[in-house]
ZAPAMAR-10855 format. One record per residue: x negated, y, z of N, C-alpha, C in turn. Coordinates in Angstrom, 1 decimal. Layout:
   n_px   n_py   n_pz  ca_px  ca_py  ca_pz   c_px   c_py   c_pz
      X      Y      Z      X      Y      Z      X      Y      Z
...
end
This chain:
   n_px   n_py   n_pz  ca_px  ca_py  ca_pz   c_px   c_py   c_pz
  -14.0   11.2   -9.5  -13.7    9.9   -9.1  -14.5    8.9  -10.0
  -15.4    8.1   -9.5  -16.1    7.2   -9.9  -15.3    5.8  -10.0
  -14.9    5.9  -11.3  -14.4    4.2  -11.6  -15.5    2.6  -11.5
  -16.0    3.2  -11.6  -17.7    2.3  -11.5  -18.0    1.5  -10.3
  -17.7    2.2   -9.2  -17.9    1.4   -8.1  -16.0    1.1   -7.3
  -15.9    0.4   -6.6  -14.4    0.2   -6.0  -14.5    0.9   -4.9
  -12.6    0.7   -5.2  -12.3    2.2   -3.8  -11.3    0.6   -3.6
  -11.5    1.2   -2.4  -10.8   -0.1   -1.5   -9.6    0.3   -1.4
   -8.2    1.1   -1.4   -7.1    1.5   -2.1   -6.7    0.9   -3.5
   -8.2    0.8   -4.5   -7.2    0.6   -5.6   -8.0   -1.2   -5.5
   -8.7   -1.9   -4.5   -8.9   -3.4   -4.3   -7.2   -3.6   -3.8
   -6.8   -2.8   -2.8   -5.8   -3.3   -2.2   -4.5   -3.4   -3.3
   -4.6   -2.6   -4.3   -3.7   -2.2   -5.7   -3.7   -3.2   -6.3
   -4.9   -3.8   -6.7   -4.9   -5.0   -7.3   -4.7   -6.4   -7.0
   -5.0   -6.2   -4.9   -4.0   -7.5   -4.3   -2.0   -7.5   -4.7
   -1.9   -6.1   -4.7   -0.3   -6.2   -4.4    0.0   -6.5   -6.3
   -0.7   -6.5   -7.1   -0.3   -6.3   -8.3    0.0   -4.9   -8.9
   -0.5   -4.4   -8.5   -0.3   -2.8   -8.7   -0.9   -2.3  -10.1
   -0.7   -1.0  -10.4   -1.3   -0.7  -11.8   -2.5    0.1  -12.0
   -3.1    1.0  -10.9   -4.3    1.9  -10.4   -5.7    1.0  -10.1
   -6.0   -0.1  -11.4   -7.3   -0.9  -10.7   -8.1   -0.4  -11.9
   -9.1   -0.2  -11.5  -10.4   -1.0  -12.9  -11.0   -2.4  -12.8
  -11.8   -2.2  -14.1  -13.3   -3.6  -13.5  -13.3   -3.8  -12.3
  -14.4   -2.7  -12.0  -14.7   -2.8  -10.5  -14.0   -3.2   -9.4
  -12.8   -2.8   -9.4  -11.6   -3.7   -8.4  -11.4   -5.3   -8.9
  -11.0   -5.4   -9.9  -10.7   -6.5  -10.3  -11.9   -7.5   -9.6
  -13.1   -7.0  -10.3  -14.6   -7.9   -9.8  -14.5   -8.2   -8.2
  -14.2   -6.8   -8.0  -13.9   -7.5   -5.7  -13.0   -8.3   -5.9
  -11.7   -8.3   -6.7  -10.5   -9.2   -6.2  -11.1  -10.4   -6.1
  -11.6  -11.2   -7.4  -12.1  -12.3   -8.4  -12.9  -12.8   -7.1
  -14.1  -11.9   -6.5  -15.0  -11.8   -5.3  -14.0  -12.9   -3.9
  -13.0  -11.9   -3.5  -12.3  -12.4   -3.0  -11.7  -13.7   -2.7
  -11.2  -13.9   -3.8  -10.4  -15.2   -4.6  -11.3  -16.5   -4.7
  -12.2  -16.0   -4.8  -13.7  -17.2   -4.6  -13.7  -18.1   -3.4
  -13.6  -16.9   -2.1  -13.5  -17.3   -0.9  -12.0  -17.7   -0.2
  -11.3  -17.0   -0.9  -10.2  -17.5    0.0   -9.1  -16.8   -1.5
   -8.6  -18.3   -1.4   -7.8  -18.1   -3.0   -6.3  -18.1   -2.4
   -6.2  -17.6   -1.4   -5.0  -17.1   -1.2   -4.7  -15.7   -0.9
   -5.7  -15.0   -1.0   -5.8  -13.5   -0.7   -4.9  -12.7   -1.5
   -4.7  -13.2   -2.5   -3.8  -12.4   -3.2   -2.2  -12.2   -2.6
   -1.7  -13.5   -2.3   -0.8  -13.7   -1.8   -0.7  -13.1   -0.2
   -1.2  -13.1    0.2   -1.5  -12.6    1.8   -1.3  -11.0    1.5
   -2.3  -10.5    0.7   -2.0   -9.3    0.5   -0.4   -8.6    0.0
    0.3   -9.5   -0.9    1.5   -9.5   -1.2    2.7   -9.5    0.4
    1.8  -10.5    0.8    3.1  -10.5    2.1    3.0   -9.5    3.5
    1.5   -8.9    3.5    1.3   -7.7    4.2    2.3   -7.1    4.1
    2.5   -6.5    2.1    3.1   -5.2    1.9    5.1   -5.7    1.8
    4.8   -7.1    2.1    6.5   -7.2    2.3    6.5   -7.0    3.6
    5.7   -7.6    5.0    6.6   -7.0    6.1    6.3   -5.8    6.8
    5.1   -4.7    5.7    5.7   -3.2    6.1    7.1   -3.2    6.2
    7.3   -3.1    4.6    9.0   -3.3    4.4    9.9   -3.7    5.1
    9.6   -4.7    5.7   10.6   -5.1    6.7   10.5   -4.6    7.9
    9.4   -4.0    7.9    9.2   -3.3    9.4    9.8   -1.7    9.6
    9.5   -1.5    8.3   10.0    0.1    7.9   11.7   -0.2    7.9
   12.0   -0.6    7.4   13.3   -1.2    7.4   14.0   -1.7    8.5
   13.7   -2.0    8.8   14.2   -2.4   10.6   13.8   -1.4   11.4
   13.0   -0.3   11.5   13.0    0.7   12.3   13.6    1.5   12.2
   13.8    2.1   10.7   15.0    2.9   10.1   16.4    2.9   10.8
   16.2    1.2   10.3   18.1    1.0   10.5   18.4    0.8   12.2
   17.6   -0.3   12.8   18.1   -1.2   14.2   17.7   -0.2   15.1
   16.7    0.4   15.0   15.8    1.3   16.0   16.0    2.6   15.8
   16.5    3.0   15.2   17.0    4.6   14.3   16.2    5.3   14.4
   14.5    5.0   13.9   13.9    5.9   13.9   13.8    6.5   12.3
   13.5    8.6   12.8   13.6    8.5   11.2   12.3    9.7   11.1
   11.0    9.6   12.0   10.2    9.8   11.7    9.1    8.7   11.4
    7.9    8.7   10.6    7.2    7.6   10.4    5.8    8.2    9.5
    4.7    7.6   10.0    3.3    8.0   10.0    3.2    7.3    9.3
    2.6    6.4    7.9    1.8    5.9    7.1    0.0    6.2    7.2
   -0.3    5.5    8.4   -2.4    5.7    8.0   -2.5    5.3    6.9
   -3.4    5.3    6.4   -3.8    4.8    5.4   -3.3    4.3    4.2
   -3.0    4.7    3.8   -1.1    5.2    3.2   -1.3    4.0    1.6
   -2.9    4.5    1.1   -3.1    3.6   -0.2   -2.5    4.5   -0.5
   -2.2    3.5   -2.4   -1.9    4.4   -3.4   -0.6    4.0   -3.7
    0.1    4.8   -4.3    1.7    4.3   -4.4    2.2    3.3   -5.1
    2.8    2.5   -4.8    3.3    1.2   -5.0    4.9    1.3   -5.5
    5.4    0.0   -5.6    6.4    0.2   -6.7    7.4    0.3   -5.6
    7.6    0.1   -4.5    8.5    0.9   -2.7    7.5    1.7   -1.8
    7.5    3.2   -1.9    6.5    3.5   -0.9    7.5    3.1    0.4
    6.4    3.5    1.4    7.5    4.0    3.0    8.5    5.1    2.8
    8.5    6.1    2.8    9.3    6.8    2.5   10.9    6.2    1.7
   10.4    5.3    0.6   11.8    5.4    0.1   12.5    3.7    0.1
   11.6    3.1    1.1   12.4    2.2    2.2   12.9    2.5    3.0
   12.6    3.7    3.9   13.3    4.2    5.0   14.1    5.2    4.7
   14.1    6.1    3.4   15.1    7.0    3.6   16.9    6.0    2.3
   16.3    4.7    1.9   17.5    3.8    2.1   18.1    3.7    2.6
   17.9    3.4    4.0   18.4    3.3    5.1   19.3    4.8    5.8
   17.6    5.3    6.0   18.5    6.8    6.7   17.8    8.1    5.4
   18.3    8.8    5.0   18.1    9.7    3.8   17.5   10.6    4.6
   17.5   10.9    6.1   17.0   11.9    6.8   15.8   11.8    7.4
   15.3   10.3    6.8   14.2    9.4    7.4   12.8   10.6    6.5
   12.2   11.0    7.6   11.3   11.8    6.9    9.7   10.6    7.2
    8.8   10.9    6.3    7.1   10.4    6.0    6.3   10.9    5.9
    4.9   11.2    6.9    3.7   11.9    6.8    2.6   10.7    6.4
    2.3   10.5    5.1    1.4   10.0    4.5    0.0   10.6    4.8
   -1.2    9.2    5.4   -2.4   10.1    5.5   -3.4    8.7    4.9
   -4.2    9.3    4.0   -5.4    8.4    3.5   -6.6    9.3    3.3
   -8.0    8.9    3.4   -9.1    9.6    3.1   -9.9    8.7    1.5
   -9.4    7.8    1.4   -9.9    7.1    0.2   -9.7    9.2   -0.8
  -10.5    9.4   -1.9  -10.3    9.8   -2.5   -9.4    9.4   -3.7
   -9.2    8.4   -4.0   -8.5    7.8   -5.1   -6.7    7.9   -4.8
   -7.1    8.1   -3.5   -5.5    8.3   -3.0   -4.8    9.6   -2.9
   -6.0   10.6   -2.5   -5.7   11.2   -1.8   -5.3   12.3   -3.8
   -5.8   11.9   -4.9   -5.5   12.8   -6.2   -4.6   12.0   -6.3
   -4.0   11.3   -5.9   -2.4   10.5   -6.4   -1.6   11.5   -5.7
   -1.9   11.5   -4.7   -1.0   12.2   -3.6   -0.7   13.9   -4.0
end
């Protein structure tokens, strides 16, 4: 794994506040933030209404299978353990090709 250049998993790590960044991510965030200095925040509210989305499907909709594409790197609520809150039987097939994800995983 090359820390040197960004993996766009751990850019997105560094929007949510996450702890899996280097330089190189930080530099795209900063990049980012240049252009639109609310990205950070946008990216924060992305990963709240998975949450609510995973959460409401769980509970209202009783579903208790669920696909995560692009799954990223794990965060301080994955999917899995917002929906197995709700239902414990709630099962998660995680899928990312970033490399940086996929050795977390």
């Amino acid at each position: 794994m090359d820390t040197s250049k960004p993996s766009m998993a751990r850019v997105y790590d560094a929007f949510i506040a996450g702890k899996d960044k280097f330089e190189a991510e930080r530099e795209v965030l900063r990049g980012v933030q240049k252009i639109a200095p609310d990205a950070v925040q946008v990216g924060r509210q992305c990963r709240d209404w998975l949450l609510r989305v995973v959460r409401d499907l769980a509970g209202q909709a009783g579903i208790d299978q669920f696909l995560d594409l692009g799954s990223g790197l794990p965060s301080a609520v994955n999917t899995h353990q917002k929906a197995q809150r709700i239902n414990p039987e709630a099962r998660v097939v995680y899928f990312d090709i970033d490399p940086s994800v996929v050795a977390h995983g």
